[in-house]
N, C-alpha and C positions, 0 to 999 in steps of 0.2 A: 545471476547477480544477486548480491543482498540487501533485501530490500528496497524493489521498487514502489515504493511505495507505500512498495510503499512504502514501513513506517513506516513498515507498516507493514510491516505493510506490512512491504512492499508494497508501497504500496499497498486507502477507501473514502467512503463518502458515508457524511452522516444526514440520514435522512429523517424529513419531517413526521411529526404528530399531528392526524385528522383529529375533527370533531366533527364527526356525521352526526351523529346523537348527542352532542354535546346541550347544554340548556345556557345560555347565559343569565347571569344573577342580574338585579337590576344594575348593580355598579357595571355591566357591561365587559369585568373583567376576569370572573371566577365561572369555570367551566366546570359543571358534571360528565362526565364519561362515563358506560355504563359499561364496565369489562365485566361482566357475565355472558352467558350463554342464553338463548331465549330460554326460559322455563322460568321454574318457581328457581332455580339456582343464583346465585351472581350477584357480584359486590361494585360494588363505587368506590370510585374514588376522586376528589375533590383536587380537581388542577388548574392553574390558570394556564391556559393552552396556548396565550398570543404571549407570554411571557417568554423572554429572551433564555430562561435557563431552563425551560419545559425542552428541549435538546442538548442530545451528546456534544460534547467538541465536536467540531468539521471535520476531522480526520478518524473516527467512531465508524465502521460500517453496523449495518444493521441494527441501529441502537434505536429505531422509534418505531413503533406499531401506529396504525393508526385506525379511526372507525368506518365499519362499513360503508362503502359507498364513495368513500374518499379518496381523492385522484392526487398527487404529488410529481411532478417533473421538478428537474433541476443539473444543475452545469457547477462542474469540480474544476479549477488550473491548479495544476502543483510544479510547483520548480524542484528537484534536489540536485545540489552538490556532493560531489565525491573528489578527494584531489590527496595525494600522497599514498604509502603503500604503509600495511603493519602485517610483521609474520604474528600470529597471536595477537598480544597485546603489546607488541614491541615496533616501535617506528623502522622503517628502513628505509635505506636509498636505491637508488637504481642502480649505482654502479655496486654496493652489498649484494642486490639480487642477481644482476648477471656473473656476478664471480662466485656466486655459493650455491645458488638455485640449479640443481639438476632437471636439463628437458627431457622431459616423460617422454620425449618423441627422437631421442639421440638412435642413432642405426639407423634409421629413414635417410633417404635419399634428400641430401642438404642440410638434415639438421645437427645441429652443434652440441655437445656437450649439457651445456649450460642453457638459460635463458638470455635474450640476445635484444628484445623488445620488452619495454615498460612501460605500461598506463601514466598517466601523472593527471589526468584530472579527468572526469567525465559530466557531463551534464546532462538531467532528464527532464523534458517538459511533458506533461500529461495533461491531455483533457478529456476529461469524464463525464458522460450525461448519461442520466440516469431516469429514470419514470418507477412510483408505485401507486397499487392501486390495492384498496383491503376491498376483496369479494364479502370478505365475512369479520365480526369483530374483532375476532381470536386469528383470524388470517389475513396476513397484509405480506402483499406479492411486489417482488423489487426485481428490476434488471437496468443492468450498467456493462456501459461499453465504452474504451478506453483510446482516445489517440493519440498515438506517442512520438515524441523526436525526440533520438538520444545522440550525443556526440561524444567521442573519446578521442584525448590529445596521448598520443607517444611518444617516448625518444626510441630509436632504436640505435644500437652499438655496431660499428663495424666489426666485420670480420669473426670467427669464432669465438674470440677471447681476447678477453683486454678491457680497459674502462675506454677507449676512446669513442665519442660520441660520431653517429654518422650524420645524422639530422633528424628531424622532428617529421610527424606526418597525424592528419587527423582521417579517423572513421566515425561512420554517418549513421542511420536510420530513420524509418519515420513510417508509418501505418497506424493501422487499428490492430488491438490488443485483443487478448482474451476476453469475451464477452461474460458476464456475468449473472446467473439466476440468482434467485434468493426468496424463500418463506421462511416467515417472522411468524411463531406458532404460541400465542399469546395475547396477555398477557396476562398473568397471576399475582395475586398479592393483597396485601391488605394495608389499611390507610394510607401512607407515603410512602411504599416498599413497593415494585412489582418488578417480577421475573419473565423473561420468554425465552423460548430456544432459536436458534438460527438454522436455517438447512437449507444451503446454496451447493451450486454445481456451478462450476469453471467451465468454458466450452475454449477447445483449441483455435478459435480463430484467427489467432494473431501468427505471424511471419515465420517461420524457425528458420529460415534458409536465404537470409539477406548476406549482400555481397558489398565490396567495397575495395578500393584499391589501398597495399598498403606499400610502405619502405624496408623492404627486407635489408638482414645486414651486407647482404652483397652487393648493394644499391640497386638492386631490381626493381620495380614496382609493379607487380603480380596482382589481379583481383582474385581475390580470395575469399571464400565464404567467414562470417564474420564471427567470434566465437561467442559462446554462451550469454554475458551481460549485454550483448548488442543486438540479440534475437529481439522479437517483439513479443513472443508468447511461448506457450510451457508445450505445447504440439501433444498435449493429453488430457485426459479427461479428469477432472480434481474436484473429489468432494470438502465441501466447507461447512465443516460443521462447528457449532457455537452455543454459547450460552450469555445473556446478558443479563445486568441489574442493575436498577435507578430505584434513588430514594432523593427525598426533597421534605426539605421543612424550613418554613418562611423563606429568606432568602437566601438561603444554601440549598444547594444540591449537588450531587455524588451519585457512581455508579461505576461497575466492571463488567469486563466483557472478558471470554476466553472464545478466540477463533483458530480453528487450526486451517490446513491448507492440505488433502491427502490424493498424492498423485497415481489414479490408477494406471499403471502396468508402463509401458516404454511406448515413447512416440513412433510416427515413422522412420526418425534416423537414427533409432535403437538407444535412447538415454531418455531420462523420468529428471529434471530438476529434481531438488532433494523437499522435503515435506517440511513445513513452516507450521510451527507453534506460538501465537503469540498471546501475552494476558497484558491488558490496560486496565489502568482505573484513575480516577478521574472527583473533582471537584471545583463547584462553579460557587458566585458568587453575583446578587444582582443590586447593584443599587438603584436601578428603574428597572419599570418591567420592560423598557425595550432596550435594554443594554445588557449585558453580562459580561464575565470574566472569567476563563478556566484556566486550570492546572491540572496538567495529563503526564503520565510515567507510564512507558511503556516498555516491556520486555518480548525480547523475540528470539528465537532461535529454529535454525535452517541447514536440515542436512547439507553434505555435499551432494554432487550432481552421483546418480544411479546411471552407467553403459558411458558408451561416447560416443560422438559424432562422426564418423571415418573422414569425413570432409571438412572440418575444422583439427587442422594439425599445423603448429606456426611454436616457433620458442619462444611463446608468449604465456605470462600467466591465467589469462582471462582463457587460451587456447582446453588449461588442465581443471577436468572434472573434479578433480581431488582440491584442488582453490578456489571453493565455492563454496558459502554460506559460511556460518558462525553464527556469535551470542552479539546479542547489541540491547544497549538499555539506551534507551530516548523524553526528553525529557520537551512537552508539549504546551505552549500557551497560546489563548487561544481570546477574541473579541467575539462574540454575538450577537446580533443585533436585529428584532423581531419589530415589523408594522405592525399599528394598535389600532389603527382604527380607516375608515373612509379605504383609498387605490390601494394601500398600501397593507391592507390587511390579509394576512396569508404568506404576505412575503417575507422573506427572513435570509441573512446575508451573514456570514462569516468568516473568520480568517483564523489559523493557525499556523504559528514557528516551530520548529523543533530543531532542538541540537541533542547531538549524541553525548551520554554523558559514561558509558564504557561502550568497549565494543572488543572483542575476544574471537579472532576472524583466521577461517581455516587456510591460512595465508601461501606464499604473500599476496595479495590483495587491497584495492581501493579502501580506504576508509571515509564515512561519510562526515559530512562536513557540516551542513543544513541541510532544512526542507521549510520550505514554505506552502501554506495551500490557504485557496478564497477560492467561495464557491456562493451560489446563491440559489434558493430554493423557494417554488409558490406552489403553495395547497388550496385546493379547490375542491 
């Protein structure tokens, strides 16, 4: 599926900024951070750390280093909608898809010419929690683990051929996702500028073999293993590798991030999901320091799926390897909101929108609609 997430993503989580070492000024507001290395080496730089825009957007993975010795937990919800079908960048209907769309699976036993079943809306809820901990200044250590309920509404068509509708049916999901590691190897930079690299690994422990009963067009209703966007996880091992950058002056702040997603070799049921490229960048704005406001544009693009599943075969499009992924551009806003002082210091709360503003999808295929995520986060 494209983009669980994230949008991300497919689906991430933007995590907080320690101040293990930090010094407070008298005003109680402006933080030193020592991002050097111990020795004679190593530069400073001058941040207010409880300030609402000293973080990425909520939807940012990997964007905050933090200083030794500093501990971070925190809890992600995302909603997305997906509802309609585009071949490319072209709208179409269901009754277009099953009179034109040739099943990759016609000459099997049952199946029809054409495609015979249509997605028309899917919804995914996620919740993410997530824990980091910097051993060291230049190293700050993240893992996050994901849990998911996704639902997909269909029509399917009677009979081989023809537009007459037979009835509607929905399919289900729900577990834990692919767990997630992650070192943050950084950061570098000088006055308001600094850089660090990202290098996580995806672990397969999310579902690939969930079942679910559907409405075939011969009015059967069969449990049948459930195709690609409704698995809970990639069933392989994926490196994630990144680069990020934040820069800040008074009250503005800006940064980019490029993460890819690289799926080593085929699962057990012989297919690799297709490999996810995405670059964001981003600018905030604060008019207190426990408030802010961002603006995020994001670009993604995502092979199709690599092998097949032998046990997902249905004249459905979600069923074919080759209708998976495409280009989508995402367009992100975002509230921030940082405790300044007394309980409330450390904690830090925020929300981000997104809607899609292209999307160019290796069809035919859902296209998405929104995504919402609030999440909330306390450093210690």
């Amino acid at each position: 599926m494209l983009l669980i997430g994230f949008a991300g993503t497919l689906p991430g989580m933007a995590y907080g900024q320690g101040a293990g070492s930090a010094m407070e000024s008298q005003s109680g507001k402006d933080m030193q951070m020592s991002m050097g290395t111990s020795g004679s080496e190593g530069m400073h730089m001058d941040m207010s750390m409880m300030r609402a825009d000293s973080h990425a957007p909520l939807g940012v993975v990997g964007a905050e280093t933090m200083m030794k010795g500093m501990w971070m937990v925190s809890y992600r919800y995302m909603r997305m909608e997906m509802e309609d079908n585009l071949i490319g960048t072209d709208d179409v209907t269901p009754e277009q898809i099953v009179t034109s769309v040739p099943n990759r699976f016609f000459g099997l036993p049952g199946q029809p010419p054409t495609l015979r079943v249509v997605p028309t809306e899917m919804g995914t809820d996620m919740h993410m929690f997530g824990a980091m901990y910097a051993p060291a200044d230049r190293v700050t250590l993240m893992a996050m683990i994901p849990y998911l309920r996704r639902s997909m509404d269909h029509v399917t068509f009677a009979g081989p051929a023809g537009t007459t509708r037979l009835g509607t049916f929905t399919t289900r999901s729900s577990g834990f996702g692919d767990a997630k590691l992650m070192g943050l190897i950084g950061p570098w930079g000088t006055g308001n500028h600094r850089v660090h690299l990202n290098a996580g690994l995806s672990l397969p422990t999310g579902s690939i073999d969930e079942e679910d009963d559907v409405l075939a067009p011969t009015g059967a209703r069969p449990t049948l293993r459930l195709p690609y966007p409704m698995q809970l996880g990639s069933g392989t091992f994926d490196l994630m590798p990144g680069v990020t950058y934040k820069g800040r002056s008074g009250s503005f702040g800006w940064g980019a991030q490029y993460m890819g997603t690289i799926r080593l070799g085929d699962n057990d049921e012989g297919y690799s999901l297709g490999d996810v490229h995405q670059a964001t960048g981003w600018a905030s704005y604060s008019w207190h320091p426990a408030v802010s406001a961002s603006f995020r544009l994001t670009g993604r693009t995502q092979d199709s799926i690599d092998g097949i599943d032998p046990r997902i075969v249905a004249p459905v499009q979600t069923a074919d390897p080759a209708f998976q992924g495409g280009d989508r551009v995402d367009l992100g806003f975002g509230l921030n909101f940082s405790g300044q002082s007394g309980t409330m210091r450390g904690l830090r709360a925020a929300v981000e929108f997104g809607l899609p503003v292209h999307q160019d999808l290796n069809g035919p295929q859902m296209k998405a609609d929104w995504s919402l995520t609030a999440g909330v986060r306390y450093m210690f």
